[in-house]
C-alpha positions as CSV (number, residue, x, y, z in Angstrom):
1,X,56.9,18.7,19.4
2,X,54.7,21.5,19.9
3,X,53.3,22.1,23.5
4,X,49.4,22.1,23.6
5,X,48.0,24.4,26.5
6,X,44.8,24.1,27.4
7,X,41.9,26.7,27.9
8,X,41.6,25.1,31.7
9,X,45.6,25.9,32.2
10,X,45.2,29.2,30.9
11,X,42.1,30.2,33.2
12,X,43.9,28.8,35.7
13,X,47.4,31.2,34.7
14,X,45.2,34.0,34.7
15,X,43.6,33.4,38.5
16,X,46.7,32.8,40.0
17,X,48.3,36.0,38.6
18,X,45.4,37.9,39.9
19,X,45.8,36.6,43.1
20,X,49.1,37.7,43.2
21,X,48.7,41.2,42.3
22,X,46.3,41.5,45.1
23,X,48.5,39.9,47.4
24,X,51.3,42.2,45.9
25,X,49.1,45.4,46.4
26,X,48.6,44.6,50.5
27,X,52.0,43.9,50.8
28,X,52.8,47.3,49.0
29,X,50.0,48.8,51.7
30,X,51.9,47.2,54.6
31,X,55.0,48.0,53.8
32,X,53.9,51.8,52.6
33,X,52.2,52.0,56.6
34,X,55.2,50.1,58.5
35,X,57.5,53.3,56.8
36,X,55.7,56.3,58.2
37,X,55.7,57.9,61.2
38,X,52.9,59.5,61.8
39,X,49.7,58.8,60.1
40,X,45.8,59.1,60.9
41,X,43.2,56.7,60.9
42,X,41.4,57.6,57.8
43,X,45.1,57.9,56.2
44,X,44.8,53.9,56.7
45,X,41.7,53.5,55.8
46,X,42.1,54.9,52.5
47,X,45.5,53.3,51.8
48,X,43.7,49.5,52.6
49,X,40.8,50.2,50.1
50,X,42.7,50.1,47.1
51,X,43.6,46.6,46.8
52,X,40.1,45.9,47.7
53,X,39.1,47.7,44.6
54,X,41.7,45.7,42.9
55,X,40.5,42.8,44.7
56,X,36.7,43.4,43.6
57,X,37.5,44.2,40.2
58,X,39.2,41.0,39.5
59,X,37.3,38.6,41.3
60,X,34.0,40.8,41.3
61,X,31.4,39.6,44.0
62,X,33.7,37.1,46.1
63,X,36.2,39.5,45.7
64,X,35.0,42.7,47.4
65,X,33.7,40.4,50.3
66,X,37.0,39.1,50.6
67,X,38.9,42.1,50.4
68,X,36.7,44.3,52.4
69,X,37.7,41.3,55.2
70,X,41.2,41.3,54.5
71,X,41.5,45.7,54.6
72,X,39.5,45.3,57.9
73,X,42.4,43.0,59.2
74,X,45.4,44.9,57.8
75,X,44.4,48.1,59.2
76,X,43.2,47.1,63.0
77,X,46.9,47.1,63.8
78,X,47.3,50.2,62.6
79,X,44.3,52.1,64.1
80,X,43.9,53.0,67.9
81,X,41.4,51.2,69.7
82,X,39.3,54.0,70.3
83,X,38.7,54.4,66.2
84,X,37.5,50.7,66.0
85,X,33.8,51.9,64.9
86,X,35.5,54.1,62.0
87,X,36.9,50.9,61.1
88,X,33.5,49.0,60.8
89,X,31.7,51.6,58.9
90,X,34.7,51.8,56.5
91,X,34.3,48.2,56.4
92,X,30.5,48.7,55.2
93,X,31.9,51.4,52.9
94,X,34.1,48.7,51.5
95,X,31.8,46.3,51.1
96,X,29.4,48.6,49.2
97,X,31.9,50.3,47.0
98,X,33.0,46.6,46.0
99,X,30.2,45.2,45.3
100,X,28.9,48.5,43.3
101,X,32.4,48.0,41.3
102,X,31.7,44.1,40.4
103,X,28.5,45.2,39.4
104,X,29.6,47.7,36.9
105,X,32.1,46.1,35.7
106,X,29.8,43.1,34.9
107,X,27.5,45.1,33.1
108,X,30.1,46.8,31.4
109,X,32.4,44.0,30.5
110,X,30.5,41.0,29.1
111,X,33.6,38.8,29.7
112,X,33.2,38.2,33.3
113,X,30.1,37.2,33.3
114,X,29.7,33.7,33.9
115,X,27.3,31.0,33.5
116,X,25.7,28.6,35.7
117,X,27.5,25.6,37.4
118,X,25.7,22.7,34.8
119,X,25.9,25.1,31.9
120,X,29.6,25.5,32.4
121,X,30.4,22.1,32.7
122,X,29.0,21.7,29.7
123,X,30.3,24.2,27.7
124,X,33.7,23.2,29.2
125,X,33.2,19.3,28.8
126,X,31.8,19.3,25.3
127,X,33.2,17.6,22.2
128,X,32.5,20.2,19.3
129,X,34.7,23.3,19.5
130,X,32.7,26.0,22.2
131,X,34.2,29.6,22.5
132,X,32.5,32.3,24.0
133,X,33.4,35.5,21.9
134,X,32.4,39.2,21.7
135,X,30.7,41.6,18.7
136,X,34.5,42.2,17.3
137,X,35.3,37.9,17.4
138,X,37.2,38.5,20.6
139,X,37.9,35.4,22.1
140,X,36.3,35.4,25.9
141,X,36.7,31.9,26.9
142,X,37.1,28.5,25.1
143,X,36.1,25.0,26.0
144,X,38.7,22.1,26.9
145,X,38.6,20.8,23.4
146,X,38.9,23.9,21.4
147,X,41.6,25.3,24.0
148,X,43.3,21.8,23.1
149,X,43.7,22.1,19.3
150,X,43.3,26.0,19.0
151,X,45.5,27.0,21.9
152,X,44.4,30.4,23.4
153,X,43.7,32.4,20.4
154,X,42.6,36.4,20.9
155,X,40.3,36.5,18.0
156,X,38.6,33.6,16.4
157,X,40.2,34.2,12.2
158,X,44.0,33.3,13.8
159,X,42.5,29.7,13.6
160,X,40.7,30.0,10.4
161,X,41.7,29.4,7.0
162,X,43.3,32.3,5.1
163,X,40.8,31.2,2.0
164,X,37.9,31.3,4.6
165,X,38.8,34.4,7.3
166,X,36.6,36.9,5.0
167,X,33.9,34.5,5.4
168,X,34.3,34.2,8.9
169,X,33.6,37.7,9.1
170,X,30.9,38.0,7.0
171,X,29.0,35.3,8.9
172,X,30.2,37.0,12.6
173,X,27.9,40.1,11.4
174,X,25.2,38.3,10.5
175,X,24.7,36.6,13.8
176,X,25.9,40.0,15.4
177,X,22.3,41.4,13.3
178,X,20.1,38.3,12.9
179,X,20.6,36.9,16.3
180,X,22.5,33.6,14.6
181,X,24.4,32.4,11.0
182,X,25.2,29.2,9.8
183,X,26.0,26.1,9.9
184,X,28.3,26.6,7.6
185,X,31.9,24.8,6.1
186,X,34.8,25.5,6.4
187,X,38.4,24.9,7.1
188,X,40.7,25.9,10.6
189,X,44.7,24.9,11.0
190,X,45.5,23.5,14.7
191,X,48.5,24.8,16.5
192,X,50.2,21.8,14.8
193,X,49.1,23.5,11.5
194,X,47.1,20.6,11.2
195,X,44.1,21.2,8.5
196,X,40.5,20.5,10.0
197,X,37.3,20.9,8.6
198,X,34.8,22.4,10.6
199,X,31.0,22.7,10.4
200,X,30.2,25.8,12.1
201,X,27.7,28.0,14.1
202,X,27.1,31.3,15.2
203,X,24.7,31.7,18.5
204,X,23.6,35.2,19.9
205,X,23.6,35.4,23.7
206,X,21.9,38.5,24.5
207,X,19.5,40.5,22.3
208,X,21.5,43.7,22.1
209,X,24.1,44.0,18.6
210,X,27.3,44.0,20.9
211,X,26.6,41.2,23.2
212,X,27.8,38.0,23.6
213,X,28.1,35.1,21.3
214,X,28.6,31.3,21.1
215,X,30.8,30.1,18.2
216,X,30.1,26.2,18.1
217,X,31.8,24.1,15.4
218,X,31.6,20.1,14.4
219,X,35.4,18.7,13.5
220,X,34.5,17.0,10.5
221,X,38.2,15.1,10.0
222,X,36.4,11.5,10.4
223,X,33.4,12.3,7.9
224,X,35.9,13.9,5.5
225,X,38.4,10.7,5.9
226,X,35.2,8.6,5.2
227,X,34.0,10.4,2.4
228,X,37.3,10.6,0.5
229,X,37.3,6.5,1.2
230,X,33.9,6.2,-0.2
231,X,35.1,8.2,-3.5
232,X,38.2,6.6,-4.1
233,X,35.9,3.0,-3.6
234,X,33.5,4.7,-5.8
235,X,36.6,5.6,-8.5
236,X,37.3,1.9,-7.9
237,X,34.5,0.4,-9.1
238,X,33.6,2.5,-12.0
239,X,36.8,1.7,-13.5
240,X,36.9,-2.1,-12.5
241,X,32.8,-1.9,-14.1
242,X,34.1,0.0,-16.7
243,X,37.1,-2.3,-18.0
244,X,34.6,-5.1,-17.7
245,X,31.8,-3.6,-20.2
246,X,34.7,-3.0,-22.6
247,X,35.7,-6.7,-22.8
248,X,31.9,-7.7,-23.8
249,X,30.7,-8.6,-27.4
250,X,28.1,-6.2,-27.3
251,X,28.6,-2.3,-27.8
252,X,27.3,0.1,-24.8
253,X,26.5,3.9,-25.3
254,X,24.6,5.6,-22.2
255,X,23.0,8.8,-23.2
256,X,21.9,11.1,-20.8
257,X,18.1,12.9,-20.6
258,X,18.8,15.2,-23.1
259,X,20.4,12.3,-25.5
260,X,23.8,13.4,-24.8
261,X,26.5,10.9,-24.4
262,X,28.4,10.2,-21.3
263,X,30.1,7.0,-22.3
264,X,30.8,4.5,-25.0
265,X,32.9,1.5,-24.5
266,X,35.2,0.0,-26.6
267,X,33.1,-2.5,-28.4
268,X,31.0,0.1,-29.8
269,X,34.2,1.6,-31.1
270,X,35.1,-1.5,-33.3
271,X,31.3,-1.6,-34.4
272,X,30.9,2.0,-35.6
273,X,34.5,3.2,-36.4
274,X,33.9,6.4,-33.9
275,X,36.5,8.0,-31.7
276,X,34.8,7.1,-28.3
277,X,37.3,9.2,-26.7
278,X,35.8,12.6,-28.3
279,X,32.3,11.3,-28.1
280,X,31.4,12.5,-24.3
281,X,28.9,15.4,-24.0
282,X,27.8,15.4,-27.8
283,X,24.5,15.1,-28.9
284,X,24.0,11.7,-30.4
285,X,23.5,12.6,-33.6
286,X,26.3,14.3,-34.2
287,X,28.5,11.8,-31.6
288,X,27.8,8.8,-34.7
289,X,27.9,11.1,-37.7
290,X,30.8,9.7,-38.9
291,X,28.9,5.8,-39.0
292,X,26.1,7.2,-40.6
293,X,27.7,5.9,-44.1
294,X,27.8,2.4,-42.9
295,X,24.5,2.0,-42.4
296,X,22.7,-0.3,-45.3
297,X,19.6,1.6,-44.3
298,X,19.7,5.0,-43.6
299,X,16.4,4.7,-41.6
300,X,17.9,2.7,-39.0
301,X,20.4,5.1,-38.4
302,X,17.5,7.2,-37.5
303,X,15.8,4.9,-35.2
304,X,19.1,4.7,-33.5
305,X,19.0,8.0,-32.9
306,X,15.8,8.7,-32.0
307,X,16.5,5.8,-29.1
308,X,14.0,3.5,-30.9
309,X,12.5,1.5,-27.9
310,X,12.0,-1.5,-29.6
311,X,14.8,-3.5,-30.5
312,X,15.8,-4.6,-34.1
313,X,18.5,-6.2,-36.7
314,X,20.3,-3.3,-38.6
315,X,22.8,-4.7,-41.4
316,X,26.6,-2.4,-41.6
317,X,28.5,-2.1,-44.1
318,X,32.4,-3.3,-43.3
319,X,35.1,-1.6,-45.0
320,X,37.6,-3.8,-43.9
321,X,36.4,-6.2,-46.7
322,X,34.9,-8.6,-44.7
323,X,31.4,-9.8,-44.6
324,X,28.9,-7.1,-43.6
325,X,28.3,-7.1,-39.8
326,X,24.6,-7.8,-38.4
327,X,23.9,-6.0,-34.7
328,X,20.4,-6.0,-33.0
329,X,19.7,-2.8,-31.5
330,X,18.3,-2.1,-28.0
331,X,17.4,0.5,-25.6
332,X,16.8,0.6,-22.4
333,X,15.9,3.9,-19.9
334,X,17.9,4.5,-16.8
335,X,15.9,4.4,-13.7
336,X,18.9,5.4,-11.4
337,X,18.5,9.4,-9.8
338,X,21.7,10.1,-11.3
339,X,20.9,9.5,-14.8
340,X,17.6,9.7,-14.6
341,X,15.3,10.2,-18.7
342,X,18.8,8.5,-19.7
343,X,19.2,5.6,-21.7
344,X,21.6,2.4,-22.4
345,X,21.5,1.6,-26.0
346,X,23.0,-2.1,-26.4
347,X,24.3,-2.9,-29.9
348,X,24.6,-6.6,-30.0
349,X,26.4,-8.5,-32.5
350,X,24.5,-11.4,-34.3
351,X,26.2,-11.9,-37.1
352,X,27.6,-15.1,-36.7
353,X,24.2,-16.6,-34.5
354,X,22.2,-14.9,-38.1
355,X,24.5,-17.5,-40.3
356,X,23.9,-20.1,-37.8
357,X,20.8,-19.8,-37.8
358,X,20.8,-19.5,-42.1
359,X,23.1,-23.4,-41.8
360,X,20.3,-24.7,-39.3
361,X,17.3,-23.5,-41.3
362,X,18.9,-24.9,-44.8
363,X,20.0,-28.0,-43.0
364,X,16.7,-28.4,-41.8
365,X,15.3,-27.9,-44.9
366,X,17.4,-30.3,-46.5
367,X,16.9,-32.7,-43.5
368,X,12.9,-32.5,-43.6
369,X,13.4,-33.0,-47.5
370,X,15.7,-36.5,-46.9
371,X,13.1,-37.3,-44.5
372,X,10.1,-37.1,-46.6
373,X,12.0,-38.6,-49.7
374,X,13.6,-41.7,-47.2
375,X,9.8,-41.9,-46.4
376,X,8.4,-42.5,-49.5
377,X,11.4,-44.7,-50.3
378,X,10.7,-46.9,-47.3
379,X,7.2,-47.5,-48.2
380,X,7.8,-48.6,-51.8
381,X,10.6,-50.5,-50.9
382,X,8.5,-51.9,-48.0
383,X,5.6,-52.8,-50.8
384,X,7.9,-54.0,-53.0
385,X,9.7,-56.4,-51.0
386,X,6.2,-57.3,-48.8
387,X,5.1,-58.2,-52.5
388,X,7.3,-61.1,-53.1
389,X,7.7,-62.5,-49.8
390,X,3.9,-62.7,-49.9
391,X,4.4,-64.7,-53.0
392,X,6.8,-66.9,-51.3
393,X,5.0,-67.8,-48.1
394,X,1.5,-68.5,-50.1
395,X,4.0,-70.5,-52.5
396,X,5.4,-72.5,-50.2
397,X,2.0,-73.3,-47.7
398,X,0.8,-74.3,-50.8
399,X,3.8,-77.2,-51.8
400,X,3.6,-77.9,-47.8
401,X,-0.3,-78.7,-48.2
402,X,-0.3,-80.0,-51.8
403,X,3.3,-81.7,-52.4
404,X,4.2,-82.4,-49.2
405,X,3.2,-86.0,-48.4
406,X,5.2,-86.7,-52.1
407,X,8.4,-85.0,-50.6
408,X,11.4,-86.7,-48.3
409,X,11.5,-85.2,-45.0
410,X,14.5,-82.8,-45.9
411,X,12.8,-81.4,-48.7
412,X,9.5,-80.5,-46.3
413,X,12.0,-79.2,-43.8
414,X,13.7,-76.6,-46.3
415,X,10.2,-75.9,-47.5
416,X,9.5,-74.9,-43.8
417,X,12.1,-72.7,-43.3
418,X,11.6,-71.0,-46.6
419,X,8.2,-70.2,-45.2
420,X,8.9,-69.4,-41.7
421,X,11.9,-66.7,-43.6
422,X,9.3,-65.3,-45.8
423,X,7.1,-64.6,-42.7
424,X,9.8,-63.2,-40.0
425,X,11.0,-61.1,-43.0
426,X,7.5,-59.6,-43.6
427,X,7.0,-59.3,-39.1
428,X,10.6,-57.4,-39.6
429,X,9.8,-54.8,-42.6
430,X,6.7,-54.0,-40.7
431,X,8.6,-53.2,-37.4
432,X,11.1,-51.1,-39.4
433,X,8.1,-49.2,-41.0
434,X,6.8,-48.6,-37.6
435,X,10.4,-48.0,-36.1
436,X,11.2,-45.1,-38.7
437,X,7.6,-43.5,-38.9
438,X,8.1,-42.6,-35.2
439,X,9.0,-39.1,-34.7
440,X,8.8,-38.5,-38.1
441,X,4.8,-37.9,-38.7
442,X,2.9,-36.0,-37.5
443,X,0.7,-38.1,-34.8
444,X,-2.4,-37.1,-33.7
445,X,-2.9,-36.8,-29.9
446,X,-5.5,-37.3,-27.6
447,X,-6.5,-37.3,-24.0
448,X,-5.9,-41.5,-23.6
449,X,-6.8,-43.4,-20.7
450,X,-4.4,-45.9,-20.1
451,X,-6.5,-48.5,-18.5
452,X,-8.3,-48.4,-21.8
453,X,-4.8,-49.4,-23.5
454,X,-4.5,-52.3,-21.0
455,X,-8.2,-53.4,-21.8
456,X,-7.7,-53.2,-25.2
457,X,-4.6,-55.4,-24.9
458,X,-6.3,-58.1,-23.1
459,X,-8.3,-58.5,-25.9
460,X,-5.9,-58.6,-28.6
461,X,-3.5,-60.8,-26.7
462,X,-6.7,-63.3,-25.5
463,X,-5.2,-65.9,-27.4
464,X,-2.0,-65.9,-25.8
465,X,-2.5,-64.9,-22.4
466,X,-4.0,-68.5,-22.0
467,X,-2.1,-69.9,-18.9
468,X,-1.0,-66.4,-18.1
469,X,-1.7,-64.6,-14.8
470,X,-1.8,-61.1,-16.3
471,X,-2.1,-58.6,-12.6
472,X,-2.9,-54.7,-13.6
473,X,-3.2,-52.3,-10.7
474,X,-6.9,-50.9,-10.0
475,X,-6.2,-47.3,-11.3
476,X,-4.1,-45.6,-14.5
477,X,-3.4,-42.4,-15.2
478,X,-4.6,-40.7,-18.1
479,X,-2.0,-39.2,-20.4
480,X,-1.9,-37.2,-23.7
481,X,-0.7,-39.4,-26.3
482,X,-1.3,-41.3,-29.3
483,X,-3.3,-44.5,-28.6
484,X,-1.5,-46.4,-31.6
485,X,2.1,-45.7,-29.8
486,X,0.9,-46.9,-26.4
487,X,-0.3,-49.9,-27.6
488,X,2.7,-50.9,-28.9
489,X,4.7,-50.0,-26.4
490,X,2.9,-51.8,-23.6
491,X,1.8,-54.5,-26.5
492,X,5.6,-55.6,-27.4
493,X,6.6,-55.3,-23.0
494,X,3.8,-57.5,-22.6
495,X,4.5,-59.9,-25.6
496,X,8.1,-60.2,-24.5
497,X,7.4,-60.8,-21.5
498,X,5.1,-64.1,-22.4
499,X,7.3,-65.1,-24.9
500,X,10.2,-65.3,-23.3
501,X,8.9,-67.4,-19.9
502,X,9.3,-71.0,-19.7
503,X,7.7,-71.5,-16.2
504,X,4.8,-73.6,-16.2
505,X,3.0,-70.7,-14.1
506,X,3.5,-68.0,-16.4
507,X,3.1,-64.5,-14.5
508,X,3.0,-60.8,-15.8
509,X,2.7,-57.8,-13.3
510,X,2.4,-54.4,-14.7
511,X,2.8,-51.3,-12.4
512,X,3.2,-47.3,-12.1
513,X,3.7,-44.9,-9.8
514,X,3.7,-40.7,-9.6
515,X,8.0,-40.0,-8.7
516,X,8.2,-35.9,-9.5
517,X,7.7,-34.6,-13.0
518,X,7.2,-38.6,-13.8
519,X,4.9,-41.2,-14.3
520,X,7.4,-44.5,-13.3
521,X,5.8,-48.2,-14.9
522,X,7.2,-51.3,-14.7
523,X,6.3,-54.5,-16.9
524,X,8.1,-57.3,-14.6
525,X,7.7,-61.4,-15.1
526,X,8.7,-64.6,-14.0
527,X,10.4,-65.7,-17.3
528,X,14.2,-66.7,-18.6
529,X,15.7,-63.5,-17.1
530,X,18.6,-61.7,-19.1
531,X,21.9,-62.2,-18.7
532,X,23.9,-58.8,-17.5
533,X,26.2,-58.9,-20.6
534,X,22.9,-58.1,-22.4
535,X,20.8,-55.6,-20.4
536,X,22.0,-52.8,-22.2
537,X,22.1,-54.3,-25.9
538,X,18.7,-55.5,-25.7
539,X,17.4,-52.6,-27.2
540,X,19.6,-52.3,-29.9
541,X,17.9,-53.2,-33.1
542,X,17.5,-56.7,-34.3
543,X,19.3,-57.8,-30.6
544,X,17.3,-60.8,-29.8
545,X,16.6,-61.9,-26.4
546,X,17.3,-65.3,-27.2
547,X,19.0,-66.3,-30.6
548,X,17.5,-70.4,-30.0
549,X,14.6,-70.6,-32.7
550,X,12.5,-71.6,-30.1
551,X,12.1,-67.8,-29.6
552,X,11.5,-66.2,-33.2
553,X,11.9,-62.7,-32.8
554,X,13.0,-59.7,-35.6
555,X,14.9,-58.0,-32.3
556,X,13.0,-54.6,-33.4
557,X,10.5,-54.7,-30.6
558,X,12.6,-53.3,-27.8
559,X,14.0,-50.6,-30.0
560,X,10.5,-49.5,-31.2
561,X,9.8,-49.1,-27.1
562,X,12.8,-47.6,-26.8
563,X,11.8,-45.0,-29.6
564,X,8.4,-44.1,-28.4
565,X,9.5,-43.5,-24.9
566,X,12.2,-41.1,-25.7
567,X,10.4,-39.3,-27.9
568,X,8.0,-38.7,-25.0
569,X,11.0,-37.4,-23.7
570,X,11.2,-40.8,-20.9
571,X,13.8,-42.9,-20.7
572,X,13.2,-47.0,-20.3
573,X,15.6,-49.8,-19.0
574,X,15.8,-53.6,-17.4
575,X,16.8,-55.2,-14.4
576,X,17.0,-59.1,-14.7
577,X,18.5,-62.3,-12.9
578,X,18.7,-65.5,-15.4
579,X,15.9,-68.1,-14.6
580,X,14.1,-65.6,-12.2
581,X,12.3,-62.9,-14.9
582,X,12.9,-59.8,-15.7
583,X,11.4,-55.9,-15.1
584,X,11.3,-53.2,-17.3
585,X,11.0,-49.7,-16.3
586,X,10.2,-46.8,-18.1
587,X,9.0,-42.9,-17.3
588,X,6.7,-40.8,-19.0
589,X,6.8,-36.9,-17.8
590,X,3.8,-35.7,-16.2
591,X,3.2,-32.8,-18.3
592,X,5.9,-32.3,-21.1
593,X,6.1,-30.5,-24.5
594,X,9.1,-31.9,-26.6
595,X,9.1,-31.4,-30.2
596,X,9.6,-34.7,-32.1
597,X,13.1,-35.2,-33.4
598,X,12.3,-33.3,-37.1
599,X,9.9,-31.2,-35.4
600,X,7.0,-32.3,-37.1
601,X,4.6,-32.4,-34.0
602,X,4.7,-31.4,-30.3
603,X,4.1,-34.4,-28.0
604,X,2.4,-33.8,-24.9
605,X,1.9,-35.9,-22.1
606,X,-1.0,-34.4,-19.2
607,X,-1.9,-34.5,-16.1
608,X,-3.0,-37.8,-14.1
609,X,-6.9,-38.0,-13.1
């Protein structure tokens, strides 16, 4: 492993040899005076001044004060005691000559000049790269970090880049004119030939060409690490979105501002019979110059290229003798900085919802034709078989009020039944009439009050609310509907529910309340009760409560409740116990608009008041 050395252990490398030489020089001094014989005082004091020189020069101001000490010391021994003032003003001499020395060489050298203590400390401590350098990129001294990484480089290009040393240069002169360059990127190699990015700076010191000046640089390892992560995500994503808009139905072509095209997937491929591969940075136009043929008309291929902004249906022509293809066509601009003026053209393929919707429109067609033809059918019919039963049940009242006292008792009974046939038969044509017009017409609607319907009721069902305690809340809600369907619906509940009750204290309670989106009534009495077997066939059609003949019944009622309340887009059902009554429950929405099954009229139900 290679050795890292430190600008602090070099600093310190360069003190300590220093020291030595001085030390060497006096001990060269010493040993030069310990071999002569005869010498003079001034002979010593001359010898003793040179390493004080060389003791001032390297250490500058603490070093001619200490040396001009230590030559006073050395040559006392060596001087009489009568010549001890000679050896104070040399002393003085000493000190000033040293002193004068430090000074020049300060001035002269920029190198030893040193900042102050908190500036240094700094400089030394800091986590950017610091070196102090000269005019000619001389290194003078280097921080901890940089001394850590860079070693102790002479000039500052031994760290840099080979690529990047000319620039180095270029930018050292600049700060060496203008006073400072940068920042600036670019690339050094560590003593472990390690690659680093840098972001540097060049700093002036002094205002003069050739003085001083700070080279400062940002490692930029970490950011570069980050950013090549953030690409390679970036690469990630583009191809995962990518693969994914090339498995969709509809075809994608992103054009830039100037209609150019940056990218096509593979849909659009199959649709237009282009290369998508070669299509990348060609104008439009001539990017789908080769599908221009397979347009039916030639002006859509236009609007497609002119980006039309409003969308519409193109027909293509298939050459793979298939049916002809339909695609809507869509654009949208890019709002993104990247692609901004762009746009995403969608080509979406409809040629199978188009023929859907051809089956649906002809089956509806078809469906609205039945309808109107099973119509008319049901009404003749209706008439026709209304017609003779009529006949029969005036036929036989009048042999049950003519012939009947000359007829046995079995012969009146058959008579009766005939009659009673003829009229159920008649009750149950006219609830199938009313069962099949439901949904089917269109019903005229109107702001209904419902405690008008409930009124009205009283009055229609006077006769056979006799005996019955009929309890209504104090308030309805008002509803959009049509007053006929109502009636019926609350009629038949209410009819039920006094035809099937054999309690001597016959009781019917209607009420409602507001659950959500729903208006929630219930129709609950004291009667015969259901049994569970038959909660949910009750309203099937012609399912009779009770099948006794006590109870006549065409079993249509409950499916014509069911019917309206559906089609109002409610749902109805029962809860019952035998021999304690029964409640039905139904919903009607708040505020609804739900076509009626042919969609021959909306029905809509409004708000309560």
């Amino acid at each position: 492993m290679t050795r890292r050395v430190s600008a602090t252990d070099a600093s310190v490398r360069t003190v300590l040899g220093r020291i030595l030489l001085v030390l060497l020089a006096y001990g060269g001094v010493l040993l030069l005076l310990g071999g002569l014989e005869e010498y003079h005082a001034i002979d010593v004091l001359l010898l003793v001044g040179l390493p004080m020189l060389l003791s001032a020069w390297s250490f500058g101001f603490w070093g001619a004060l200490v040396g001009t000490l230590a030559s006073l010391g050395v040559s006392l021994p060596f001087v009489p005691p009568d010549q001890y003032s000679l050896v104070l003003w040399a002393g003085g001499g000493y000190l000033v000559v040293g002193l004068g020395l430090a000074l020049w060489r300060r001035w002269k050298n920029p190198a030893v000049k040193r900042m102050r203590p908190g500036t240094q400390l700094v400089f030394k401590r800091s986590l950017n790269f610091a070196l102090m350098i000269d005019h000619e990129g001389q290194v003078l001294e280097s921080n901890d970090r940089a001394g850590e990484v860079y070693g102790a480089p002479r000039r500052i290009w031994e760290f840099f880049h080979p690529d990047d040393q000319a620039r180095v240069r270029e930018e050292l002169e600049r700060a060496s004119l203008r006073g400072e360059a940068g920042p600036l990127k670019l690339r050094t190699v560590s003593q472990s030939k390690e690659l680093i990015p840098v972001e540097l700076k060049f700093v002036r010191l002094e205002p003069t060409r050739q003085s001083r000046l700070l080279l400062e640089m940002r490692d930029l390892s970490a950011l570069a690490e980050l950013e090549n992560k953030v690409r390679e995500a970036q690469a990630r994503y583009r191809y995962l979105i990518e693969d994914a808009i090339d498995t969709l139905d509809t075809g994608i072509l992103l054009l830039d501002k100037e209609r150019k095209v940056i990218w096509a997937n593979r849909t659009l491929e199959k649709f237009l019979g282009v290369d998508r591969e070669e299509m990348p940075g060609l104008e439009v136009r001539r990017a789908l110059a080769s599908a221009k043929p397979l347009f039916q008309d030639l002006n859509d291929f236009e609007k497609v290229i002119a980006c039309e902004s409003a969308p519409f249906v193109f027909t293509l022509r298939r050459n793979d003798g298939e049916d002809e293809r339909i695609l809507e066509y869509r654009s949208l601009p890019v709002s993104t900085e990247r692609y901004k003026g762009g746009r995403i053209d969608h080509f979406i393929d409809i040629t199978e919802k188009q023929r859907l919707e051809r089956i649906l429109q002809e089956k509806t067609q078809r469906l609205e034709e039945s309808n109107r033809k099973l119509e008319e059918f049901t009404h003749v019919v209706s008439h026709d078989l209304k017609e003779p039963l009529r006949t029969m049940a005036v036929f036989t009242q009048y042999l049950i009020d003519d012939y009947g006292s000359q007829l046995d008792e079995e012969a009146q009974d058959y008579l009766n039944r005939i009659h009673r046939a003829s009229l159920r038969m008649r009750h149950m044509i006219d609830d199938l009439l009313k069962l099949s017009s439901i949904g089917t017409r269109q019903e005229n609607l109107e702001k209904l009050a419902l405690s008008e319907v409930i009124e009205q009721l009283r009055e229609d069902l006077k006769a056979r609310l006799e005996n019955v305690a009929l309890i209504v809340p104090s308030t309805w809600p008002t509803v959009y509907a049509n007053r006929t369907r109502m009636i019926e619906l609350f009629g038949n509940l209410i009819s039920n529910a006094i035809k099937y009750n054999d309690k001597p204290e016959k009781r019917v309670e209607l009420s409602w309340t507001s659950q959500g989106a729903f208006y929630h009534f219930t129709v609950r009495d004291n009667g015969i009760g259901i049994e569970e077997r038959y909660l949910n066939k009750v309203f099937e059609l012609f399912e009779r409560l009770n099948p006794r003949d006590d109870y006549e019944s065409t079993g249509a009622g409950l499916a014509i409740c069911k019917r309206i309340v559906e089609e109002y887009g409610g749902r109805i059902w029962v809860e019952s116990k035998v021999g304690e009554g029964s409640a039905f429950h139904f919903t009607l929405p708040i505020q609804v608009q739900t076509p009626s099954r042919n969609g021959a009229a909306p029905v809509l139900v409004g708000q309560a008041h």
